[in-house]
Structures are given as C-alpha cells and as structure tokens.
DORO-917669 format. One line per field, with one value per residue (C-alpha): y, z, x; residue in one letter. Coordinates in nm, 2 decimals, m for minus. Layout:
<pts>
py	c(Y | ...)
pz	c(Z | ...)
px	c(X | ...)
voro	c(a | ...)
</pts>
This chain:
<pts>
py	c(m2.83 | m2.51 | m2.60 | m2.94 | m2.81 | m2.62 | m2.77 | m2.93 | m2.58 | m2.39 | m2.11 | m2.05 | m2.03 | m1.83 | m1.82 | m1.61 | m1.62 | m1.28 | m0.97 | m0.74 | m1.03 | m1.09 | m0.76 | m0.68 | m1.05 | m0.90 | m0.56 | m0.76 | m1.04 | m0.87 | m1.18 | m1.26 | m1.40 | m1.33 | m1.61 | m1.47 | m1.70 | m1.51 | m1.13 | m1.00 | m0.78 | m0.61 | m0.56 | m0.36 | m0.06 | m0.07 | m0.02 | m0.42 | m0.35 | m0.07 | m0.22 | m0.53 | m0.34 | m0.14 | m0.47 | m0.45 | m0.20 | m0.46 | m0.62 | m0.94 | m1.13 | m1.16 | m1.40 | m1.44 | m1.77 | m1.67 | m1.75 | m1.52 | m1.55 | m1.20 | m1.07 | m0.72 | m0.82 | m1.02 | m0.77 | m0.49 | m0.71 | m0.77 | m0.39 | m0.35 | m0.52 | m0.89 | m1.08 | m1.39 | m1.48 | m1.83 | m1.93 | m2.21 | m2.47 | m2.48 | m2.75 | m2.79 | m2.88 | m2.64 | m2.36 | m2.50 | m2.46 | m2.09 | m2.05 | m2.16 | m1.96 | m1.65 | m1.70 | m1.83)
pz	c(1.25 | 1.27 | 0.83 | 0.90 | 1.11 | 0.93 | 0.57 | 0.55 | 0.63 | 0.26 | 0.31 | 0.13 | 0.38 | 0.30 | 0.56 | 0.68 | 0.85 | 0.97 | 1.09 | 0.82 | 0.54 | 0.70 | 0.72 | 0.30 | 0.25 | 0.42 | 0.23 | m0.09 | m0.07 | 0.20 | 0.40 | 0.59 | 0.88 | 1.01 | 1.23 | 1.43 | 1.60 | 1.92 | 1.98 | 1.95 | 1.61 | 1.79 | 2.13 | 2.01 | 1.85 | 1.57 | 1.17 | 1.14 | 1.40 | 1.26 | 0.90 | 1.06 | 1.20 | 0.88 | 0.74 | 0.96 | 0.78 | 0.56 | 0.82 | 0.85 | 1.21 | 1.38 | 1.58 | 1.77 | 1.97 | 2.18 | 2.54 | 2.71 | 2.98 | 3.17 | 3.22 | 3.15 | 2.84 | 2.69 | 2.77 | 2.56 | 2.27 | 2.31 | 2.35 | 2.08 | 1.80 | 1.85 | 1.79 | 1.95 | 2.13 | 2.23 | 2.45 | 2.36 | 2.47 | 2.20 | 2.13 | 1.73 | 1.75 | 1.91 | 1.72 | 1.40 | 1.59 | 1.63 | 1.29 | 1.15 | 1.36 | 1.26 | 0.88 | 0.86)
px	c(6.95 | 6.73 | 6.69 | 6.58 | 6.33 | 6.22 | 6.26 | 5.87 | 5.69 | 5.62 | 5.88 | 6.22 | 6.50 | 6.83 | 7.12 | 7.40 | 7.67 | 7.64 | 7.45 | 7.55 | 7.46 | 7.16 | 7.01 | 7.13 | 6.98 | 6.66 | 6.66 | 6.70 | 6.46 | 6.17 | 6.09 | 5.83 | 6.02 | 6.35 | 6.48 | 6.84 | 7.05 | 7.17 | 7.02 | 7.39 | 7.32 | 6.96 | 7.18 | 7.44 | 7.25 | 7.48 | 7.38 | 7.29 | 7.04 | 6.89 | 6.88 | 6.73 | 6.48 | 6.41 | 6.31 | 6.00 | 5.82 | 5.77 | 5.59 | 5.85 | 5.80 | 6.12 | 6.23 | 6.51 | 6.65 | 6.99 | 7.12 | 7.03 | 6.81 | 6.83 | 6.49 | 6.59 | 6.77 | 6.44 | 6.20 | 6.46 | 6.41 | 6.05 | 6.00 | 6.20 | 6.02 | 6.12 | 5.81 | 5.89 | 6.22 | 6.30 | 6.64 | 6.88 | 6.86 | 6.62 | 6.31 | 6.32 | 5.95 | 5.84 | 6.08 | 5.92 | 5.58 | 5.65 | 5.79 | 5.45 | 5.29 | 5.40 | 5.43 | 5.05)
voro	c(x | x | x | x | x | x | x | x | x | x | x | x | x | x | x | x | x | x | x | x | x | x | x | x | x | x | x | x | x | x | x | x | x | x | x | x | x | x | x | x | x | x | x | x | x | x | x | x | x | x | x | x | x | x | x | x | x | x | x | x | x | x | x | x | x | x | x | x | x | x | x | x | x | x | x | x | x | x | x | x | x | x | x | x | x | x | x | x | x | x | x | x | x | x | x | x | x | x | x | x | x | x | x | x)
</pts>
C-alpha cells in the first residue's frame, strides 16, 4: 500500500524486509529518504539503529510511521533524529504528502 502511494512521486523506492537490510540498503544506495515501518530498529539502540542513523550524515530525511502513540516514546525519536513520525493508523494521502515534502 505504502508503494502505491507513493509510486507517482519522482523517487526510486527499494524495500526490505528488515532492519539490518534496510540500513546495508541505505549505506549502499545513500537515499534521500528513509521511510521505516514501526520505530522498533531506532528503539532498541542496537547496530541497525546506529547504521540507520549513520545514513544521516548523508543528510537522508527519515521518517518513521509505527504504533506507537506514547508521548515519551515519540518525542525519543524526534530527539533522536526522526524527521517526521507518523502513527498507524496511517492516511496514505497525507503519508505521500509528507514524503514529498521532505524529498523536495
């Protein structure tokens, strides 16, 4: 659904299945956006999160649409380096609204 969305705007997407394939897809390719389905990978501190986040020094926007709703949770990620977060469930509109956004 999120590719449909998404197919019309100019970008190339790639997809993963995975935090650890996601982050050696990032390293590999340098995007300009990172789109994460569920914050689980930038939560747990571990060496997806950190590899995710060396992809920012590349400058690539990061967003991140998950379930969690905790305000203590989102602000982490914001505070973090997440440059937009959105919760599911998600509007595809407006998540291809946000996408644009941040790639233009």
């Amino acid at each position: 659904m999120v590719r449909l969305a998404l197919k019309d705007l100019p970008v190339a997407i790639h997809c993963t299945s995975d935090a650890a394939s996601a982050a050696a897809l990032s390293a590999r390719l340098r995007p300009d956006c990172i789109l994460l389905l569920g914050a689980a990978p930038l939560l747990g501190g571990g060496r997806e999160a950190e590899e995710l986040r060396a992809c920012r020094s590349r400058r690539a926007k990061l967003l991140v649409v998950a379930w969690q709703h905790a305000e203590q949770t989102v602000l982490g990620l914001l505070e973090s380096g997440v440059d937009q977060y959105m919760t599911f469930p998600v509007n595809l509109r407006r998540l291809r609204s946000k996408v644009a956004a941040l790639i233009c």
